[in-house]
C-alpha positions in Angstrom: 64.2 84.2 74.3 67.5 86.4 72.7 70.4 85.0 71.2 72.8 84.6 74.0 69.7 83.2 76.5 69.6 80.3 73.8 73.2 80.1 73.6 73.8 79.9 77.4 71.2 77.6 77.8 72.7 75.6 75.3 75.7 75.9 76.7 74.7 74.7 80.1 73.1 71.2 78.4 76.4 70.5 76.5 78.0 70.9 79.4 75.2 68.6 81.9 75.6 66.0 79.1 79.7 65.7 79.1 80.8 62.7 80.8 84.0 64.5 81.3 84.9 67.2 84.2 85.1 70.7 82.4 86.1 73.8 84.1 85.5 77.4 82.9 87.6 79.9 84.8 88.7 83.2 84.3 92.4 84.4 83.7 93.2 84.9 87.3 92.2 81.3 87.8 88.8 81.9 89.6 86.2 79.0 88.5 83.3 80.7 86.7 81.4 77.3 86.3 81.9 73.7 86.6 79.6 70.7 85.3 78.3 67.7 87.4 81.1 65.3 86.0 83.3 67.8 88.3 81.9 67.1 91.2 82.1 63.2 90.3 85.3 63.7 89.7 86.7 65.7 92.4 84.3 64.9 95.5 83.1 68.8 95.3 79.5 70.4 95.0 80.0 72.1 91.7 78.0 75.3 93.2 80.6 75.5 96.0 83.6 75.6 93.8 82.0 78.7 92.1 84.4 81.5 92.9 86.7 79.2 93.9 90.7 79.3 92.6 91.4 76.4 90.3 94.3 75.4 92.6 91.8 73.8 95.1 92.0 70.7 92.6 95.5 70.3 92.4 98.2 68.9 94.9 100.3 71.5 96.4 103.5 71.5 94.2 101.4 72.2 90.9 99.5 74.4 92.7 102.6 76.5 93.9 103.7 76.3 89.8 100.3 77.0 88.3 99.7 80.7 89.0 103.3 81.2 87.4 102.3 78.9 84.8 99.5 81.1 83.4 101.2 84.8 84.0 104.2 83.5 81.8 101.5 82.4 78.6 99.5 85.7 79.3 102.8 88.0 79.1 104.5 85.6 75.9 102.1 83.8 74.5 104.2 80.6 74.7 101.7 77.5 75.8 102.6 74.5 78.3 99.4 72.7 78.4 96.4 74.9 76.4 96.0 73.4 72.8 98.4 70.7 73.8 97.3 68.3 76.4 98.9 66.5 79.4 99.1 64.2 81.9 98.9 65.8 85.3 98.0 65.4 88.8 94.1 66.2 89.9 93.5 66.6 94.4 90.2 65.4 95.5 88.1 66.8 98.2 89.7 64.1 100.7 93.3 64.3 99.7 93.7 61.9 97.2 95.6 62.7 94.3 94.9 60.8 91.3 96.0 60.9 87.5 94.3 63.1 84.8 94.8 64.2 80.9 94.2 68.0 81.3 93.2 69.9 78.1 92.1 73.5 78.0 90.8 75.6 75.5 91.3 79.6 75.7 88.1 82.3 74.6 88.0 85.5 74.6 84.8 87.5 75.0 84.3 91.4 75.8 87.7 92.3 76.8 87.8 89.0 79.2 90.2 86.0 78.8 88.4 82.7 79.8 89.8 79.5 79.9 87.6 75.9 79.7 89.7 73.0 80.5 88.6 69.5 80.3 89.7 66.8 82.8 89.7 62.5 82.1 90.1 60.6 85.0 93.1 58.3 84.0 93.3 56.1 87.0 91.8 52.9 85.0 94.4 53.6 82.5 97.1 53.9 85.0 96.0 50.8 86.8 96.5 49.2 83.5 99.8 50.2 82.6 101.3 49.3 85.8 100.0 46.0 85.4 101.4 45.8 82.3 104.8 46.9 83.9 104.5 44.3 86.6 103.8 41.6 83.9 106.9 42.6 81.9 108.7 42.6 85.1 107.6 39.2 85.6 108.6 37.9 82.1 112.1 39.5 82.7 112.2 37.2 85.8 111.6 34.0 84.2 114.5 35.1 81.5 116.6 35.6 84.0 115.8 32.8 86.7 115.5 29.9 83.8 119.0 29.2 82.9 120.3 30.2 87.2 117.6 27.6 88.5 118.7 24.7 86.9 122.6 25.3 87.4 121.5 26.0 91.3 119.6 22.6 91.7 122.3 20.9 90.0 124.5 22.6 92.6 122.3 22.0 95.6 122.0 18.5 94.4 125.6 17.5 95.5 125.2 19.7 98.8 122.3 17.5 99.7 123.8 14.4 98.7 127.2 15.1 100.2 125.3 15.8 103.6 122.9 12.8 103.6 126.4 10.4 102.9 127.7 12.4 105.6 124.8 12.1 108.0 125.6 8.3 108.7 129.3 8.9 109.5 129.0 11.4 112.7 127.9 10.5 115.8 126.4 12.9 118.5 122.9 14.2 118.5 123.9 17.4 119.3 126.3 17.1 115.5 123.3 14.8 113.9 121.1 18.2 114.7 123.1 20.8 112.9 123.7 18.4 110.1 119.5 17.7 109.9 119.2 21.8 109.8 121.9 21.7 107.0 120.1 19.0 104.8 116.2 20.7 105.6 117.9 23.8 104.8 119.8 22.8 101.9 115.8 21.1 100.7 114.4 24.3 101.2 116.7 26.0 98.7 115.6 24.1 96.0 112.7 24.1 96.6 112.9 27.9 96.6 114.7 27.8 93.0 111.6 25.8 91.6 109.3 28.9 93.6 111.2 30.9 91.6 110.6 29.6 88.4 106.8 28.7 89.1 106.2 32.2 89.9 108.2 33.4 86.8 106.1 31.8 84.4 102.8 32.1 86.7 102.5 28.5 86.6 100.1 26.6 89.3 101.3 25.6 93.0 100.4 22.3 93.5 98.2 23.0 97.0 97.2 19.7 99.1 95.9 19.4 102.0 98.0 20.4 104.8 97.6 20.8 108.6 99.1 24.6 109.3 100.0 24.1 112.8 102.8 21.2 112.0 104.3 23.5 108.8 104.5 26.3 111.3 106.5 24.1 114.0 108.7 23.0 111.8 109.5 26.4 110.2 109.7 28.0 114.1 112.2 25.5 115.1 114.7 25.6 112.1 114.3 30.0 112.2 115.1 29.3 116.2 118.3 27.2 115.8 119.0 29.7 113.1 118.5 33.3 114.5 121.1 34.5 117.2 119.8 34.6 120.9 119.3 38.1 120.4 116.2 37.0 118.6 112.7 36.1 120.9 111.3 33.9 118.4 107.5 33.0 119.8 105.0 30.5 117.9 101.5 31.3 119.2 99.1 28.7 118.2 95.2 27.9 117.8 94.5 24.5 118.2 92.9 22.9 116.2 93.4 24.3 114.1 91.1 23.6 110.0 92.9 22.1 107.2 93.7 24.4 104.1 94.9 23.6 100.5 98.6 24.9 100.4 101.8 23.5 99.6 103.9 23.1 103.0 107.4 23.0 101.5 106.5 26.7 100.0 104.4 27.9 103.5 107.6 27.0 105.3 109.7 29.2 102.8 106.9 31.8 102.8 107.8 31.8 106.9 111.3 31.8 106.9 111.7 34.5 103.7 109.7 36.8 105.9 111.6 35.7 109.5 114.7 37.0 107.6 113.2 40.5 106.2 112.0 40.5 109.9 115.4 39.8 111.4 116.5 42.6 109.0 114.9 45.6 110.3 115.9 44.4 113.8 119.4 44.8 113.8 119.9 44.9 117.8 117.8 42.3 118.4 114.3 41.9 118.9 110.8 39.9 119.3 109.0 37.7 116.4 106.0 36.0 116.5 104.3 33.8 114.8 100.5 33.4 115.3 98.1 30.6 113.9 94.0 31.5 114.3 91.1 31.2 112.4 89.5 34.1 111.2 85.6 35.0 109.8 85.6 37.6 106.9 82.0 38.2 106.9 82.1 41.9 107.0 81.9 43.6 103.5 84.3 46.6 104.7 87.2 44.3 106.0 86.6 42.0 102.9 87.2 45.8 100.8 90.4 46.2 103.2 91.8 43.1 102.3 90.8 42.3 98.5 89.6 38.8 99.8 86.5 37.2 99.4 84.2 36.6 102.7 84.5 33.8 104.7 86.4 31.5 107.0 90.1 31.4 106.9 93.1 30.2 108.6 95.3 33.4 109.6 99.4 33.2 109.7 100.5 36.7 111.3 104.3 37.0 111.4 104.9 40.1 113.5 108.1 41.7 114.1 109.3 44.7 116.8 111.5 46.5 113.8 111.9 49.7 112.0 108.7 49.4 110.4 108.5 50.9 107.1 105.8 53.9 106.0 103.4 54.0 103.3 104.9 53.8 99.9 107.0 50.8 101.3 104.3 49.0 102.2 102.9 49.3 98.6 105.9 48.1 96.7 106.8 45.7 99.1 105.2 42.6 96.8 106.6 44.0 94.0 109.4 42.1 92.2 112.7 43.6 92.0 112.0 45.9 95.1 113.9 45.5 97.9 115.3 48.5 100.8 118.2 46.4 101.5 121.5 47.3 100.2 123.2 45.9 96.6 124.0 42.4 97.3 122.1 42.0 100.6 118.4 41.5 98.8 116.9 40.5 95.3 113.5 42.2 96.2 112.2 38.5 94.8 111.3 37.2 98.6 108.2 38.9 99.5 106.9 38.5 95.2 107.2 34.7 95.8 105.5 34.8 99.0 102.9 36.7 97.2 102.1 34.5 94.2 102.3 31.5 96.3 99.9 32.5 98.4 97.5 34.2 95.8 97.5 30.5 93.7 96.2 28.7 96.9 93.4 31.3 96.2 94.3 32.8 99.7 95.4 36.4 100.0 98.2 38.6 102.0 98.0 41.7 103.5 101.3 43.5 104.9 100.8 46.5 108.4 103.2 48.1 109.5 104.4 51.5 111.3 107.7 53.5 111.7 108.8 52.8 115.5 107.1 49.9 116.1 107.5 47.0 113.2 105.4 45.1 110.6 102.5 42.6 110.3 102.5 40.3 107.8 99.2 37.9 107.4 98.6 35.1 105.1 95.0 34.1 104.8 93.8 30.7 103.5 90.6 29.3 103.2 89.6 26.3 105.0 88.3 23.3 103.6 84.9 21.6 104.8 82.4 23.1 107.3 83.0 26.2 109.1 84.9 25.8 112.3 83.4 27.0 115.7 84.5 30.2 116.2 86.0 31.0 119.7 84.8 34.5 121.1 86.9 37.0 122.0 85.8 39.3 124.8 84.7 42.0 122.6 82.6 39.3 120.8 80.6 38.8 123.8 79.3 41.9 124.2 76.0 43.0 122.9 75.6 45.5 120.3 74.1 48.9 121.4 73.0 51.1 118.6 74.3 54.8 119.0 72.5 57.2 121.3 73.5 60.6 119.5 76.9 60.7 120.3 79.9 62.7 118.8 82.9 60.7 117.7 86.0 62.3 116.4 87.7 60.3 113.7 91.4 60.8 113.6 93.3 58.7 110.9 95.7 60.3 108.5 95.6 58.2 105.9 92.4 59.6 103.8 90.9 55.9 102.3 90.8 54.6 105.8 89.4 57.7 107.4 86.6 57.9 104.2 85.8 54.3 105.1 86.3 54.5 108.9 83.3 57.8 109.0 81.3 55.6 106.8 81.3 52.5 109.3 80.5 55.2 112.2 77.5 56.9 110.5 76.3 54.1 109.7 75.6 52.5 113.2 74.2 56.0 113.7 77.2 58.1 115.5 77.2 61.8 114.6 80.7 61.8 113.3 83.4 64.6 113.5 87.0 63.9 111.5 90.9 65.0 110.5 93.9 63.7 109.6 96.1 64.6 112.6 96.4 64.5 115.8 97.2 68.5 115.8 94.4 69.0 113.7 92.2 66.9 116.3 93.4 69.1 119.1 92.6 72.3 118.0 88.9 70.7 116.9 88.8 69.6 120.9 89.3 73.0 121.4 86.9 74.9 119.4 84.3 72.3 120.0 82.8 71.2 123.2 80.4 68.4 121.9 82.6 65.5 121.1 81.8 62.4 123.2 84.8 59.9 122.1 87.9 59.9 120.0 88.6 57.2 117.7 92.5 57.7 116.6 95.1 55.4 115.1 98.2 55.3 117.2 101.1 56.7 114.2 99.9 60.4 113.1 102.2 63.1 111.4 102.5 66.1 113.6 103.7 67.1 117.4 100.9 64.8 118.2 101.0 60.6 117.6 97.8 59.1 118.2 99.1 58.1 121.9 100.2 61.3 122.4 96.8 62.9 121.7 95.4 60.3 123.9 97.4 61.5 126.9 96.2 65.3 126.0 92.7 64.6 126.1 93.0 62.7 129.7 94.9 65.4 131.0 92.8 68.3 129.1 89.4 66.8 128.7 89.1 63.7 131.1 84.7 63.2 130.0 85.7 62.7 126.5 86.0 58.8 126.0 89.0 57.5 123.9 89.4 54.4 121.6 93.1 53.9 119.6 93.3 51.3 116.5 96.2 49.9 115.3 97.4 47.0 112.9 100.0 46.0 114.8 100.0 42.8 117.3 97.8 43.4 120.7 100.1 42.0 123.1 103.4 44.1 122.0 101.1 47.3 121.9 99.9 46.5 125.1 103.0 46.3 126.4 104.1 50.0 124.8 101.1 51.6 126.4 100.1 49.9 129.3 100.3 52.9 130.9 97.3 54.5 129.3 94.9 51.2 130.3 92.9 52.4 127.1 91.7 50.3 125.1 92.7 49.0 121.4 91.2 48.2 118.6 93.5 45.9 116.3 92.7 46.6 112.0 91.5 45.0 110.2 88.1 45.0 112.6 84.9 43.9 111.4 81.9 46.4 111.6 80.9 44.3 114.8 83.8 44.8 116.3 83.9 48.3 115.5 80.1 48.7 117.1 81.0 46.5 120.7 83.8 48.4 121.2 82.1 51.9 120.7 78.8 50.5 123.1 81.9 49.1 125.5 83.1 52.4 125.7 80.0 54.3 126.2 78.7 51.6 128.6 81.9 52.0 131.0 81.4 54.7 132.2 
């Protein structure tokens, strides 16, 4: 064995052996080799990247600076990132970008300029530090709510007893009404100032036992007498209904605080309902979805027919401080409060929502005692068929949920198919005559919405056999599309849902 057989071989171990990704590429960028960690790292076969430009692994805008980047260090010299380090953006295989401390080395070696970079995954690290930023954020909230909450009780103190002396002094029960929504409301408030100040300092709710339904009544009827006519306020409940450990003076202000975001993004008017049901987390993906543990819970959905809001909305929506309502119309402290009083009653919420057709917002609680008989829902009922070879196009553009959605699929043994668009899906329809079903969520990017790829496929390719998913309510989508009679399946869905609704639509037909 020479000199440079040992060497490379060597070479090759060290590289096998780093827990870190490391890149070798040429000066044009080309990858000339890339270790396993790489492919850990970035969701690629190492072998196939071989060849390869090294922009594949970044998003787009570093990508479009890179190449520029490198021609401006080979012409002056002058280094950005080689023998210096930094943070930057890495792009997996499924369109995630994630965050990465980028450090590359430069060799030369027979007239060729070769670059080796190596790549730490700094997500953990990134996690930390925002949690670290949402903690300080916290602390800055108890500083700053401490000395306002007890001026405001002090405050609401003489509303309330003002009121109550006033109470006995008017006659009318149409006067004694308002003046009851007046003193509930005025309750309420402080309560809200002591929310305030227990979520601050991340002190304990004190959760008893409380029966849902009646919190839930009460809260309808004061955000009906409340909200202009404009306003279809709707209080769907399950009765009975089990009992839960929660504080009802704070569920009632959880409700209301998100009635009023809800009344918010409908400006003209609109529909809100709130839904009571008992729910069974005993699917691992859905209990994934939700960061809740499995098993039974009682459900509040508060569902609203507004703007919506997209993506990086819905992920700062809990966070303190953030609000998208003007200065002075919001503290961005409503939704935080709602949060961490629901979190310390060891429950869990989860917000859905879509541009055009509103939000979702659930709190789950478990339930005390024995699990409650479950009612079944139609697609309950129906016996689970295991797949026959079929071809099922996945269409979801967010990449997690497709990931997780082909994993469900091939797993109850569907040959699966996917994309992020519903242009993308169209022109797979086209090239590909062995699909058996589309499964699409209704909101895509492109020309083509989920319910508008829908309508191409009946008119284009009537066999193929269509399924839509959605987070939003059933009965209000139902009502948007009625004229498609296809049918929906609402997220989050359990694997068994997911599996009677596939066998429902093969079976049809």
């Amino acid at each position: 064995m020479s000199d440079d057989q040992r060497d490379a071989l060597l070479f090759m171990a060290l590289l096998d052996a780093m827990p870190d990704a490391v890149l070798v590429s040429n000066a044009e960028g080309v990858i000339m080799q890339a270790n396993p960690a790489v492919g850990r790292l970035f969701g690629h076969d190492p072998a196939e990247l071989i060849g390869e430009s090294v922009n594949i692994l970044m998003p787009q805008a570093l990508a479009d600076r890179h190449n520029g980047f490198m021609e401006n260090y080979l012409n002056t010299g002058i280094a950005r990132v080689i023998g210096l380090g930094r943070a930057v953006e890495g792009l997996r295989r499924d369109g995630t970008a994630f965050p990465l401390h980028l450090s590359i080395g430069k060799a030369e070696q027979a007239g060729q300029t070769y670059f080796i970079a190596i790549l730490h995954d700094q997500s953990k690290r990134k996690a930390a530090e925002d949690a670290l930023a949402r903690s300080a954020r916290v602390d800055a909230i108890g500083q700053m709510t401490s000395g306002i909450s007890h001026d405001f009780s002090n405050i609401l103190t003489v509303i309330i007893g003002n009121l109550e002396l006033l109470e006995a002094r008017i006659d009318g029960e149409d006067n004694k009404a308002i003046l009851s929504d007046a003193v509930e409301a005025a309750h309420l408030g402080a309560e809200l100032t002591a929310g305030i100040s227990a979520f601050a300092r991340t002190t304990i709710t004190h959760c008893d036992p409380i029966d849902v339904n009646e919190a839930c009544d009460a809260a309808t009827a004061l955000i009906q007498r409340t909200f202009d006519p404009k306003y279809e306020i709707i209080f769907e409940r399950c009765d009975p209904l089990p009992i839960v450990l929660a504080d009802t003076t704070q569920l009632q202000s959880a409700l209301i605080n998100i009635a009023l975001n809800a009344r918010d993004a409908m400006p003209d008017g609109g529909k809100l309902i709130i839904r009571t049901e008992t729910v069974l987390i005993d699917d691992t993906y859905v209990a994934q979805e939700l960061d809740v543990a499995q098993g039974h819970y009682v459900r509040i959905s508060v569902t609203d027919t507004g703007i919506g809001m997209g993506p990086d909305t819905q992920q700062k929506a809990f966070e303190p401080f953030f609000t998208t309502k003007p200065i002075g119309r919001g503290t961005g402290l409503g939704l935080a409060m709602v949060y961490g009083f629901v979190r310390q009653c060891a429950g869990h919420v989860a917000i859905y929502s879509e541009i055009g057709l509103g939000t979702t917002v659930a709190l789950y609680f478990p339930i005390l005692g024995e699990a409650p008989v479950m009612r079944q829902t139609a697609g309950e009922s129906i016996s689970r068929h295991e797949a026959n070879g079929q071809s099922v196009l996945v269409v979801e553009d967010n990449p997690q949920v497709r990931r997780l959605t082909v994993a469900r699929l091939k797993e109850l043994g569907y040959v699966v198919e996917e994309c992020g668009s519903g242009d993308d899906a169209a022109e797979i329809l086209r090239q590909k005559d062995t699909i058996d079903a589309v499964f699409t969520d209704l909101v895509m990017p492109g020309e083509l919405d989920g319910l508008a790829l829908a309508r191409h496929i009946v008119a284009t390719y009537p066999h193929i056999r269509i399924l839509l998913t959605s987070g939003y309510g059933e009965d209000i989508l139902n009502a948007k599309h009625a004229e498609t009679n296809l049918q929906i399946l609402r997220k989050p869905y359990r694997q068994s849902d997911l599996a009677n609704a596939l066998s429902a639509l093969f079976d049809g037909g």
